[in-house]
TORPA-241704 format. One record per residue (C-alpha): residue number from 1; y, z, x. Coordinates in pm, 1 decimal, m for minus. Example, Ala and Ser with C-alpha at 12.3 -4.5 7.8 and 13.67 -1.06 7.14 Angstrom:
! TORPA-241704
  num        c2        c3        c1
    1    m450.0     780.0    1230.0
    2    m106.0     714.0    1367.0
! end
This chain:
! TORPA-241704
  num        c2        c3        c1
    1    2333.9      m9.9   m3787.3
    2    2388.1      66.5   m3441.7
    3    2018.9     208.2   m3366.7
    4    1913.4     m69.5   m3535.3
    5    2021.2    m340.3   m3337.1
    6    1959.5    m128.9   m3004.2
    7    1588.4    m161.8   m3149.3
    8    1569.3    m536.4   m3218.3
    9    1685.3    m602.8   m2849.7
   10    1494.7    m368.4   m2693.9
   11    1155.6    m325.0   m2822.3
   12     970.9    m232.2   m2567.1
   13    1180.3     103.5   m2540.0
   14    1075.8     157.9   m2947.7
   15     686.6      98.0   m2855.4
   16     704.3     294.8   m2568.0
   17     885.6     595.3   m2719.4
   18     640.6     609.7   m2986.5
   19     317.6     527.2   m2811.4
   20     440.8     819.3   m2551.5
   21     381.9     552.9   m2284.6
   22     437.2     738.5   m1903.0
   23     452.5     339.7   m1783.4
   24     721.8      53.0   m1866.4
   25     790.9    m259.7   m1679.3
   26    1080.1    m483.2   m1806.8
   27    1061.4    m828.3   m1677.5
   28    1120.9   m1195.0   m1790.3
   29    1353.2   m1416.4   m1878.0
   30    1455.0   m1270.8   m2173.0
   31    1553.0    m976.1   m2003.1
   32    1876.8   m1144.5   m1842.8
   33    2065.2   m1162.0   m2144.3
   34    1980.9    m839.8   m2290.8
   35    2126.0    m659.4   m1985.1
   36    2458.7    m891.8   m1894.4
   37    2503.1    m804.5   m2303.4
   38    2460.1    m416.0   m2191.9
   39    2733.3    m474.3   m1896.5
   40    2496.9    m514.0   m1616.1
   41    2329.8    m209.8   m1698.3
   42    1982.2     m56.6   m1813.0
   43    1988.7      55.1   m2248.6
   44    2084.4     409.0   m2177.7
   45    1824.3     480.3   m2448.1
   46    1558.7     387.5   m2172.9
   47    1637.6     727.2   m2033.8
   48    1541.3     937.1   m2297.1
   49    1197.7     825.7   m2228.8
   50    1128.0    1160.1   m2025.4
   51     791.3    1078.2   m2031.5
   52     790.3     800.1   m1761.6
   53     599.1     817.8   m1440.2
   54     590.2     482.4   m1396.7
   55     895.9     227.8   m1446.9
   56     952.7    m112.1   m1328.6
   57    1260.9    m337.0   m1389.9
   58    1256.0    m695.0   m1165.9
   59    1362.2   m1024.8   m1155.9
   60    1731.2    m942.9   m1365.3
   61    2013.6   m1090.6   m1181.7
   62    2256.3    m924.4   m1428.1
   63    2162.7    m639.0   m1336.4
   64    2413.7    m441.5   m1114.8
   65    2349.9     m91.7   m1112.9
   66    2154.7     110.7   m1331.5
   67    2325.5     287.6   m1519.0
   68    2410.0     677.5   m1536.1
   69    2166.8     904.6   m1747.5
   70    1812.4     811.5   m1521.0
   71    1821.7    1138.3   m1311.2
   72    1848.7    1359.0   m1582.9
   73    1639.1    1125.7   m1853.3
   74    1351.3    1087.9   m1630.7
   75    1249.7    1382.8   m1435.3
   76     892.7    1334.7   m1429.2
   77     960.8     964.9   m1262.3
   78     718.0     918.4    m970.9
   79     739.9     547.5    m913.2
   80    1079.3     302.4    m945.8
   81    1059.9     m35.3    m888.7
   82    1405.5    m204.6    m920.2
   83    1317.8    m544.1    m647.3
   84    1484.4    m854.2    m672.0
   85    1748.7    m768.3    m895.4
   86    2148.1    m814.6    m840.0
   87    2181.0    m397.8    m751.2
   88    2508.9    m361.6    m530.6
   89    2717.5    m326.6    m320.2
   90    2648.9      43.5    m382.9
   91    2449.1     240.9    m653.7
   92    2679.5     372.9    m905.1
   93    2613.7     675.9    m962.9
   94    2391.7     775.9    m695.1
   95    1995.4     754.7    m799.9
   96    1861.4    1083.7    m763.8
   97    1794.1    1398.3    m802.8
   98    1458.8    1275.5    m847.9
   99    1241.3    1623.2    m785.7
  100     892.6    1393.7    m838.4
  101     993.4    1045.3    m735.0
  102     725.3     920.9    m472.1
  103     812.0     572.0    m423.2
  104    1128.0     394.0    m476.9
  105    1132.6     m17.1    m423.1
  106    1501.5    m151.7    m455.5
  107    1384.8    m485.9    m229.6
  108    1574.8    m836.1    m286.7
  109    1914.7    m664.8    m362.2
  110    2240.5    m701.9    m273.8
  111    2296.7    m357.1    m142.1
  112    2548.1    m333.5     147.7
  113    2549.9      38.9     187.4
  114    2450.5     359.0      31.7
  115    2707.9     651.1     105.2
  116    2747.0     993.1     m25.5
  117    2779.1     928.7    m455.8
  118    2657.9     595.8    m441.0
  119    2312.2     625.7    m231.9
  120    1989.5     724.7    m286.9
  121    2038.3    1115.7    m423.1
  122    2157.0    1448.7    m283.0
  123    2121.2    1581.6     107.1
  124    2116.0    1933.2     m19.3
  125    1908.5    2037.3    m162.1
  126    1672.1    1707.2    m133.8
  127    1786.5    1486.5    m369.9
  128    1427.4    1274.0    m330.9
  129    1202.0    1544.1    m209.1
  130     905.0    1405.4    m271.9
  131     951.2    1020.5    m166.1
  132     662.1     878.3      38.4
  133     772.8     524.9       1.8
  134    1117.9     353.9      26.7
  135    1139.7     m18.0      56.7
  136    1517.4    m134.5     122.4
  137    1395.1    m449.4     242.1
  138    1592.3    m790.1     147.2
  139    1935.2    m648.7      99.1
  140    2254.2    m677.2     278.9
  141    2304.9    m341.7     430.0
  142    2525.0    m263.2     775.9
  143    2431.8     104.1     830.6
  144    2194.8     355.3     660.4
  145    2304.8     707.0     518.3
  146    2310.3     946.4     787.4
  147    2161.6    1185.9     508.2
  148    1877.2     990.8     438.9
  149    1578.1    1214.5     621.0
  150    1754.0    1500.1     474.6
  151    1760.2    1342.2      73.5
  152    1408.6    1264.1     143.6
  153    1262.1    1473.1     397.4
  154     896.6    1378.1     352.2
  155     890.7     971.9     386.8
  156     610.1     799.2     558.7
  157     655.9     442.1     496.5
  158    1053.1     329.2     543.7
  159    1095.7     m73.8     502.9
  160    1444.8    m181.1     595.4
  161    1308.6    m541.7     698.9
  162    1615.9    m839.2     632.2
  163    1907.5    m647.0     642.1
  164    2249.6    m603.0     885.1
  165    2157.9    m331.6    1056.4
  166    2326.2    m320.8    1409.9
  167    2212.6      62.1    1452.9
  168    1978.4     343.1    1324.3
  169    2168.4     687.2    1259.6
  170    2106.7     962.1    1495.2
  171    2019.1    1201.7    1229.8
  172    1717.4     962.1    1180.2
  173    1559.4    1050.4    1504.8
  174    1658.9    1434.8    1559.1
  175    1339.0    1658.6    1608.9
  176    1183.7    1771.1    1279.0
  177    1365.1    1516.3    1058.7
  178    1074.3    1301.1     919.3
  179     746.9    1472.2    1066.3
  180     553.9    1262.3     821.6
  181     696.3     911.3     895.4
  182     400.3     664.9     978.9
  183     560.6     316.5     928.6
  184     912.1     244.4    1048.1
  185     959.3    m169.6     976.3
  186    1304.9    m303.3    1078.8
  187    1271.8    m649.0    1188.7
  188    1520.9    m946.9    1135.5
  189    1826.1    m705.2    1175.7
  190    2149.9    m688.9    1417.4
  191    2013.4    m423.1    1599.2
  192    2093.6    m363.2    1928.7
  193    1995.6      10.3    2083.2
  194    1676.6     206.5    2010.4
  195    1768.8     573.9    2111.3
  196    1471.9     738.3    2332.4
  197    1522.3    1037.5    2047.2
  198    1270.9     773.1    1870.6
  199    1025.6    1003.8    2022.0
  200    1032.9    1247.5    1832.5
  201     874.4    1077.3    1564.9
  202     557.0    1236.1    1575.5
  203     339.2    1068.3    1282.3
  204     469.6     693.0    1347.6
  205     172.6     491.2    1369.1
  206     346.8     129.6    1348.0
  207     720.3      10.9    1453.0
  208     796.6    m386.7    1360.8
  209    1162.3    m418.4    1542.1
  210    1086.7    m838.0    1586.2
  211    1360.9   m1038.8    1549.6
  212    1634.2    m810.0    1651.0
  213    1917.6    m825.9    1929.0
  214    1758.1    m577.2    2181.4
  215    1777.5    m545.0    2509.9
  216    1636.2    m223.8    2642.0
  217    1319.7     m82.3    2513.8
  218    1307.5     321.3    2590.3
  219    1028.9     459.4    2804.7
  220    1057.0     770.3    2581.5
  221     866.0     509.2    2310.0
  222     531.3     576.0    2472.7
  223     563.1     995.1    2425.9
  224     532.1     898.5    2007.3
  225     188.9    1043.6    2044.6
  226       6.3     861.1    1731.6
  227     194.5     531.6    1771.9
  228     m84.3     242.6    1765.6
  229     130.5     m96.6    1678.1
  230     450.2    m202.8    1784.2
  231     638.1    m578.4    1728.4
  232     969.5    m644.8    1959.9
  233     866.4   m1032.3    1922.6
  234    1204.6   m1243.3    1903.0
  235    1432.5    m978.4    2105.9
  236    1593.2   m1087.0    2443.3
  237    1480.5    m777.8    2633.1
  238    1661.1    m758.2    3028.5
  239    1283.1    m643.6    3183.8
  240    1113.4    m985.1    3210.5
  241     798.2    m847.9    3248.1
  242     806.4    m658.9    2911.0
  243     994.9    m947.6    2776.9
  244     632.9   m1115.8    2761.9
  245     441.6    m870.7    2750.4
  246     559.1    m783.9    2367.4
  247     489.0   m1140.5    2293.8
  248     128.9   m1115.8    2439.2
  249     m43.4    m799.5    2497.1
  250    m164.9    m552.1    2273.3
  251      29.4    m236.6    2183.6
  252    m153.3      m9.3    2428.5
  253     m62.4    m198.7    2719.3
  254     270.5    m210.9    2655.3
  255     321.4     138.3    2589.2
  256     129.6     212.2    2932.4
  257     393.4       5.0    3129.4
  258     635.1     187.6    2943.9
  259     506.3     521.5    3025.5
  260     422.7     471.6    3416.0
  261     753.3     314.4    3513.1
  262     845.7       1.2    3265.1
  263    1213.1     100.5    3158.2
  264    1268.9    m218.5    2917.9
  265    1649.9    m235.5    3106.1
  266    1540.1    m319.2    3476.2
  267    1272.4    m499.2    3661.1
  268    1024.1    m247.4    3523.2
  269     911.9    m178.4    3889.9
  270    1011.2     161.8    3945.4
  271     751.4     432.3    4054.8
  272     716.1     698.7    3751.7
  273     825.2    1055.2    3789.5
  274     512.8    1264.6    3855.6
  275     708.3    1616.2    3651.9
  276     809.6    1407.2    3394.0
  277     496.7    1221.5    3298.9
  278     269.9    1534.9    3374.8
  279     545.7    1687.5    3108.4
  280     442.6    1375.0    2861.3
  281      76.8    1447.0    2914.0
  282      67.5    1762.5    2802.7
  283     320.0    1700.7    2546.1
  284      77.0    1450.4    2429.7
  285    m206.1    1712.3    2455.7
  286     m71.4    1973.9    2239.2
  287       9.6    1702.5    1989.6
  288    m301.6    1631.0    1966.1
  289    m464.3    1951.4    1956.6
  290    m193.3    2082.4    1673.3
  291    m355.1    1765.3    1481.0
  292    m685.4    1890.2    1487.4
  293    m864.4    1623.9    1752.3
  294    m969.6    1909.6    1958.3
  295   m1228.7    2048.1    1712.3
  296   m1432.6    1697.8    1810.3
  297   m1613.5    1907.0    2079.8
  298   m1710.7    2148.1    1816.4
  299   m1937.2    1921.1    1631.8
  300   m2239.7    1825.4    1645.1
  301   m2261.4    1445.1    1743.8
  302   m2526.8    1367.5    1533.8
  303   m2362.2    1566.8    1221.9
  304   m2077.2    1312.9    1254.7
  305   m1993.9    1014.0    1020.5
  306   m2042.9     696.6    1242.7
  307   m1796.3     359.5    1145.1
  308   m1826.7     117.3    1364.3
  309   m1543.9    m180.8    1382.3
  310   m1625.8    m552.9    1411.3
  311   m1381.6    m715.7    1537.3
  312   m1313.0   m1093.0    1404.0
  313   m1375.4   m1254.1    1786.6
  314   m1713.2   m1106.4    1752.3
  315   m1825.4   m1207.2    1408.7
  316   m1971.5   m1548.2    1409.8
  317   m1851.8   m1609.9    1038.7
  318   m1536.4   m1358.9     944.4
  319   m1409.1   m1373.4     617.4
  320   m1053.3   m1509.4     512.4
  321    m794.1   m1469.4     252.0
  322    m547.4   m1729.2     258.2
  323    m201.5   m1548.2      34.8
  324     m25.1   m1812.5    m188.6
  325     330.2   m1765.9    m170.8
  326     354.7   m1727.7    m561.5
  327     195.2   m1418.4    m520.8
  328     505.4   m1282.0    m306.2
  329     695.4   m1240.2    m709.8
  330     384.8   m1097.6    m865.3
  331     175.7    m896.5    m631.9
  332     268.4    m940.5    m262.7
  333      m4.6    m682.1    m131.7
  334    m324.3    m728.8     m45.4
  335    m599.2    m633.9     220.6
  336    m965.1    m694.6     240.8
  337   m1272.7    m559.9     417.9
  338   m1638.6    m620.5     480.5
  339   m1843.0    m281.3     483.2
  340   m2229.2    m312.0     575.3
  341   m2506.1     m95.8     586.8
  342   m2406.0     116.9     217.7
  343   m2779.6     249.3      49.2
  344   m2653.7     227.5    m295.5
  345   m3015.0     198.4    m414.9
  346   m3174.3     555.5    m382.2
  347   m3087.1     846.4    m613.8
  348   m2781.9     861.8    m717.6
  349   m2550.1     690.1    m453.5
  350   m2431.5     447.0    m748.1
  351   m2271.9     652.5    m942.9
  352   m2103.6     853.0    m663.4
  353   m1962.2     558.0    m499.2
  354   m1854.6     453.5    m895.7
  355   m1657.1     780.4    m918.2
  356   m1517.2     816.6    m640.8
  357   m1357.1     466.6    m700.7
  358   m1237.7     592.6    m996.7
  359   m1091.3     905.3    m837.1
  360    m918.9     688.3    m595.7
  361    m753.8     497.6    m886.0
  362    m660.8     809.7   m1016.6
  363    m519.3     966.7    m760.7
  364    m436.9     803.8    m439.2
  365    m364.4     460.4    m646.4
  366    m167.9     680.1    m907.9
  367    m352.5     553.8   m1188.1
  368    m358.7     176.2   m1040.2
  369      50.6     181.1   m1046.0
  370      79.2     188.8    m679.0
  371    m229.2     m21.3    m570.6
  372    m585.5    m137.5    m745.6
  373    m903.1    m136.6    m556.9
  374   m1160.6    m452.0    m636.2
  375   m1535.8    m395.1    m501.9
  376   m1759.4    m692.5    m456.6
  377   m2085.4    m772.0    m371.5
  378   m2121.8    m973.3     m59.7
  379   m2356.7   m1194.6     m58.0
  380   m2227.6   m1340.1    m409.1
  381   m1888.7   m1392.8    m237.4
  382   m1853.4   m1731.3    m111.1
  383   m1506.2   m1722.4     166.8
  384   m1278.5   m1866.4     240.5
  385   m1075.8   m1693.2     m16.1
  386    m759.3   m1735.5    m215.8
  387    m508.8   m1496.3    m326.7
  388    m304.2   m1637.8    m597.2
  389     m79.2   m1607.6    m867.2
  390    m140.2   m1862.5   m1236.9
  391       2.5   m1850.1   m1550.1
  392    m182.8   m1652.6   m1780.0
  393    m290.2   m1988.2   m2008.5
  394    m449.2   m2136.9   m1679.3
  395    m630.8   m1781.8   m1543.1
  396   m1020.3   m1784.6   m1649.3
  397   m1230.7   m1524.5   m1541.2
  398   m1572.1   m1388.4   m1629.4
  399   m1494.0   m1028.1   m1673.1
  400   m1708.3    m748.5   m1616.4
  401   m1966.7    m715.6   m1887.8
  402   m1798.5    m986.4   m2133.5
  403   m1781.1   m1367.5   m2128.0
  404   m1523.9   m1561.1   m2022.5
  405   m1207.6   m1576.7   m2114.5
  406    m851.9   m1696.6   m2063.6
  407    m625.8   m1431.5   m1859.0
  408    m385.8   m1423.4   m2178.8
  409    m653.1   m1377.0   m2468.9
  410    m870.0   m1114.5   m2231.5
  411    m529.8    m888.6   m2205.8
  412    m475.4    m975.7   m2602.5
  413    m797.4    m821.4   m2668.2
  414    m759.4    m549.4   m2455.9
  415    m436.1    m449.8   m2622.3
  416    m645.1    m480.9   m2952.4
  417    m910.9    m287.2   m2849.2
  418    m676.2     m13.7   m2677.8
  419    m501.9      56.5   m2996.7
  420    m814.2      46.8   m3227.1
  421    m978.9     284.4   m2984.6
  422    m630.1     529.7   m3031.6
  423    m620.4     540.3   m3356.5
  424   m1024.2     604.1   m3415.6
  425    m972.5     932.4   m3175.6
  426    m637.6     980.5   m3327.6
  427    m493.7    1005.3   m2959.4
  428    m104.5     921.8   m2850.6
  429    m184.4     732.7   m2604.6
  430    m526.0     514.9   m2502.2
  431    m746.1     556.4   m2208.7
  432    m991.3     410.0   m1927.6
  433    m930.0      29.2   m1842.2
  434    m649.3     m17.4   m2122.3
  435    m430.9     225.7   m1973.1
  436    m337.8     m60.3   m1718.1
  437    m268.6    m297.3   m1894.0
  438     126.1    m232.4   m1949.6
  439     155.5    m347.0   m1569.9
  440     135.0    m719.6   m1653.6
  441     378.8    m689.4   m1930.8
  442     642.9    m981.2   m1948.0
  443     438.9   m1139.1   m1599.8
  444     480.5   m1489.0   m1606.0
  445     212.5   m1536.2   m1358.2
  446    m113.8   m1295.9   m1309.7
  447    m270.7   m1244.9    m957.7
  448    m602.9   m1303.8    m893.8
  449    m874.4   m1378.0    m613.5
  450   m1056.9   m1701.6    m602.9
  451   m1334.7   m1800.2    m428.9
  452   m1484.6   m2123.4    m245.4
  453   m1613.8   m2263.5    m550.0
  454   m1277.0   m2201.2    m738.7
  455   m1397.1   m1907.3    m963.6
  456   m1187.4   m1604.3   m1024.8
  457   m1366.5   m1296.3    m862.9
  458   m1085.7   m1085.0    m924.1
  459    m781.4   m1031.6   m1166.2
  460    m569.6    m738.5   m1040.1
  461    m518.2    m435.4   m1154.5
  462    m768.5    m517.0   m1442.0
  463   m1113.5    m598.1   m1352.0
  464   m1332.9    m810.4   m1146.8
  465   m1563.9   m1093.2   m1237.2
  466   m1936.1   m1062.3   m1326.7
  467   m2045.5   m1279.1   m1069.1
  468   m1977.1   m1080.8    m779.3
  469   m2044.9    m734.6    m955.4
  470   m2206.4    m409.0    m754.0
  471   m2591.5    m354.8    m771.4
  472   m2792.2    m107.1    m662.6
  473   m2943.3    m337.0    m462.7
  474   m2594.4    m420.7    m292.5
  475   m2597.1    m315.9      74.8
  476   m2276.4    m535.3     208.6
  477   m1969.0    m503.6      33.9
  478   m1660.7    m689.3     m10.7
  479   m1379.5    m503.9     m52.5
  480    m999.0    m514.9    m167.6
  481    m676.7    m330.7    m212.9
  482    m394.7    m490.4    m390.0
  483     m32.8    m350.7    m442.4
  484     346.0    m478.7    m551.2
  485     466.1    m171.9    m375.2
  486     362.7    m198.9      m5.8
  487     133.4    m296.4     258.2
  488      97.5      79.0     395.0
  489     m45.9     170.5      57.5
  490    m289.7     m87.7      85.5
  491    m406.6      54.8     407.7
  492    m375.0     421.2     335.8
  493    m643.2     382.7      84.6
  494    m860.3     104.9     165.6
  495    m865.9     415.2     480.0
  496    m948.3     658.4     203.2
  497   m1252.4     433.2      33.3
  498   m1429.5     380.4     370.9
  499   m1411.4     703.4     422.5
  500   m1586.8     835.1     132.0
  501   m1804.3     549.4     168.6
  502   m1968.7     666.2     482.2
  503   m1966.4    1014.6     353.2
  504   m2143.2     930.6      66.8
  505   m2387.9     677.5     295.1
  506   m2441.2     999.0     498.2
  507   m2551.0    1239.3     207.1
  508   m2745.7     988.1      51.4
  509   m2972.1     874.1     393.5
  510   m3021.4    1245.0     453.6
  511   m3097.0    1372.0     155.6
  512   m3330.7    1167.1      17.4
  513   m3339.3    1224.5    m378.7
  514   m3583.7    1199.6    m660.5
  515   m3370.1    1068.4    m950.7
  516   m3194.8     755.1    m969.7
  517   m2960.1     614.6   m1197.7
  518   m3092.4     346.2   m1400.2
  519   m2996.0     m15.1   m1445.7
  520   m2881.0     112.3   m1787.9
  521   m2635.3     406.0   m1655.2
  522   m2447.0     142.8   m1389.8
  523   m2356.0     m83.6   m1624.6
  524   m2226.3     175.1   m1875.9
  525   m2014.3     325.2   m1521.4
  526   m1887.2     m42.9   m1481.9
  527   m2074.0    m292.1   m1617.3
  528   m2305.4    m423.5   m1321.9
  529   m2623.5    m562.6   m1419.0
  530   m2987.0    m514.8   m1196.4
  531   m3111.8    m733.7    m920.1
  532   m3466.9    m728.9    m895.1
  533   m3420.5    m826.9    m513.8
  534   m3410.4    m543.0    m212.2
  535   m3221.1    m582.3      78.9
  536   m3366.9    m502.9     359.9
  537   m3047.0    m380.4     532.5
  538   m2998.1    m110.6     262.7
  539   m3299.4      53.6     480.9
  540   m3124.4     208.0     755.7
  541   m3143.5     472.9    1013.9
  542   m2993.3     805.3     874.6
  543   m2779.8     798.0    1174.1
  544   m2709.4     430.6    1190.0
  545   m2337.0     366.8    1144.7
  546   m2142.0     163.4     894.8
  547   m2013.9    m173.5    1004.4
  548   m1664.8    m235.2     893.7
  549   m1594.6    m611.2     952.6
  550   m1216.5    m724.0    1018.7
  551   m1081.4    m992.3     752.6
  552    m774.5   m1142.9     827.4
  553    m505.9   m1259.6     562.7
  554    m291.5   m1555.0     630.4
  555     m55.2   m1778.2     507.9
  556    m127.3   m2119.3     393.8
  557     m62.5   m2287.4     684.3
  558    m271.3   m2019.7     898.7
  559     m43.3   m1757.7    1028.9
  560    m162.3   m1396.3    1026.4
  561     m11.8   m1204.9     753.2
  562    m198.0    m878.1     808.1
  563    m572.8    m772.7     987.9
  564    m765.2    m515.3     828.2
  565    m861.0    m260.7    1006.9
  566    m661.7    m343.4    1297.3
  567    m613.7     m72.3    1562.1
  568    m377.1     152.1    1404.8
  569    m615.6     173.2    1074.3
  570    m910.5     472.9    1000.5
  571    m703.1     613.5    1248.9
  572    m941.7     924.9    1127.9
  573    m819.2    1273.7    1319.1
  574   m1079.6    1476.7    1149.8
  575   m1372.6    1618.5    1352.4
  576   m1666.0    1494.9    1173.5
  577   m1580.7    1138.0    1218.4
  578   m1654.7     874.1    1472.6
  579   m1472.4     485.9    1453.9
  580   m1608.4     288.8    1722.1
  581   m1463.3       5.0    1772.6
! end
């Protein structure tokens, strides 16, 4: 009787266990009830799902802590998403061990600290080993474990933005503690100190500390040798001269001042000390060379992949994505890109750029869970652009290869077709484009990308519209990366798709092949349809680089949200590539 009625109230957890699902997101209003009836916690049947990879629970404010069981119910769990819930003050019991967790969201919380038992997992051994990702962003905490690089020794994107935080903990910054930390993001906090040990950071790439109570910025800042973007806007820094600076020049010169005699606590007109920065310099060198820049000299310039950068002051007519703030609930995430120059028409470029897309959303995207790349064709994009959030009544869209179709009866069909298509190969679970569907379970709203003319070109994670589909005539591309998990993941592999796109651009200019893939072939790869028309840019130079145009996202009354790629993005070490920007 018992099982029973855990069934009628839960039945996702019934589909999922039978279906073998490895994704669940519970969501809604309906989920309130069912968890203030469980005592504020998850259905401890939800972690005998051991299957999971992928679980999202948001938007419950009855929900106070988990529950115990979900360390040793879910070992193969690589992505938690627990935002804007009513988690606090502590997490009881403590989350992890979690040996395969790679990101972990507990954002809009009411966390107020995370000690030893009631944190994040284990110091020793490493209760989150694996953890790439950890956004504490929106809570209430004072101080941060001072076990946290050891529980999860290989982060690279840490999000502590809206918080209490007066301090960082030494054990943070102590040499060798998080070699792989890129993105440190700490602004509107209490903090008041920035130790100089911040130095020995050696993969941060950006540090947002706006909106903070500091007064001294450390000269030791500038030996972080791959730091590219730093924010200390809305700070009442002592050294007047930095004190604007932060608010008006780029990165690069601020970290100069800092380095040549700018100590962020005087009148930053002090004469550097020749031994010490002839000590940074070299410091700086070695870095450098143990990252593998010095091979550059080793390669043959013309052997070398060329991207070159447009930035938005120099393009006549950049393209703009104006965020909705609905979307901040939904899908927060998003950056775009312009990428000219791509030969898609001779042999078979098509299909390699197809797969390695798909790759991409295997892999790097985990299987669209952590972000969902969109590809467009340019010159059927009218900007400016929208990113929005409707209600899946209101969505229409034109969907690759069908007609079009309400947001809520395309998914409905999907679901159909994913379960027909099961039981015909007599599979537990379904494949390609159906597999993604389970991410807009219980959404009230679905994301998508409209254009000038008010059509949907994209609905994320699913698919993109026909009217802006990839040719093989397409030699200017729109491109997109959306995410509910984090900015940095956008970036990371919108990094990753350029990338591949000039290699493949590369192969296909210089070696010149017979077959082609048909018209035929494309579509059946994803549904694009032949253009008679040639594009005379597609004919290009074997050595001519590809132009990568900035596109800015802002808010909707015009503030800049994020640039893509600004300067700390295709921050490319590796020898055979060239950005010039």
């Amino acid at each position: 009787m018992a099982a029973a009625a855990v069934s009628e109230a839960w039945p996702e957890l019934e589909l999922a266990e039978r279906q073998r699902r490895r994704e669940l997101l519970l969501t809604g209003p309906a989920l309130e009830e069912r968890v203030r009836a469980a005592g504020g916690r998850l259905p401890p049947r939800l972690f005998t799902l051991s299957l999971l990879h992928y679980l999202e629970v948001s938007g419950c404010g009855s929900l106070r802590e988990p529950g115990p069981g979900l360390a040793q119910g879910l070992p193969q769990l690589q992505s938690l998403v627990l935002r804007r819930n009513a988690l606090g003050p502590g997490l009881s019991p403590e989350l992890g061990p979690l040996p395969a967790l790679r990101v972990l969201d507990l954002s809009g919380n009411a966390l107020e600290a995370l000690p030893p038992g009631q944190g994040l997992g284990p110091a020793e051994p490493p209760g989150l080993p694996q953890l790439q990702s950890l956004n504490l962003s929106g809570n209430r905490l004072r101080e941060l474990p001072s076990d946290l690089a050891r529980c999860a020794p290989r982060l690279q994107t840490l999000n502590l933005t809206g918080n209490c935080l007066d301090s960082f903990p030494a054990e943070l910054f102590r040499p060798g503690a998080l070699p792989l930390l890129s993105e440190l993001a700490a602004a509107d906090n209490c903090l008041r100190e920035l130790s100089p040990d911040i130095a020995h950071l050696a993969s941060l790439k950006t540090l947002d500390l706006s909106n903070n109570q500091l007064s001294e910025v450390p000269p030791e800042l500038a030996d972080c040798p791959k730091l590219k973007e730093v924010n200390f806007r809305g700070n009442k820094l002592k050294d007047r001269r930095l004190e604007k600076m932060v608010g008006s020049c780029q990165t690069k010169s601020i970290l100069e001042y800092l380095r040549v005699g700018g100590r962020g606590s005087g009148r930053g007109k002090g004469k550097a000390d020749p031994e010490r920065e002839d000590s940074r310099r070299k410091r700086r060198e070695r870095k450098k060379r143990e990252g593998g820049e010095g091979e550059e000299e080793e390669v043959d310039e013309a052997s070398r992949l060329l991207l070159r950068v447009l930035h938005v002051s120099e393009n006549p007519a950049p393209l703009v994505v104006t965020a909705s703030p609905e979307v901040r609930d939904v899908r927060p995430y998003i950056v775009g890109a312009v990428v000219r120059g791509m030969d898609l028409r001779t042999g078979n470029a098509l299909k390699r750029f197809l797969t390695s897309q798909t790759k991409l959303h295997e892999d790097l995207c985990e299987k669209r869970t952590a972000a969902t790349i969109a590809t467009h064709d340019l010159r059927a994009v009218r900007g400016p652009l929208l990113y929005m959030a409707r209600p899946p009544q209101d969505l229409k869209i034109v969907p690759l290869g069908r007609k079009e179709a309400k947001a809520k009866d395309l998914v409905r069909q999907l679901q159909l077709e994913a379960e027909e298509h099961r039981k015909q190969r007599k599979r537990q679970t379904v494949s390609g484009l159906h597999r993604y569907l389970h991410l807009l379970d219980g959404k009230e709203q679905y994301p998508c990308l409209l254009d000038a003319d008010g059509d949907v070109i994209s609905f994320p994670p699913v698919t993109n519209s026909e009217k802006t589909k990839i040719k093989k005539t397409t030699s200017d591309l729109f491109l997109e990366v959306t995410s509910a998990t984090s900015l940095q993941i956008c970036k990371d592999i919108m990094d990753a798709l350029i990338l591949k796109m000039a290699e493949i651009n590369k192969y296909t200019l210089e070696n010149k092949e017979e077959a082609s893939v048909s018209d035929a072939e494309a579509d059946a790869a994803s549904g694009q349809p032949s253009d008679s028309r040639a594009s005379a840019s597609a004919e290009k130079d074997r050595n001519a680089p590809l132009v990568v145009e900035q596109v800015r996202v802002v808010d909707e009354e015009g503030h800049l949200k994020v640039v893509y790629p600004s300067k700390t993005d295709l921050d490319i070490t590796a020898s055979h590539v060239t950005v010039v920007r």
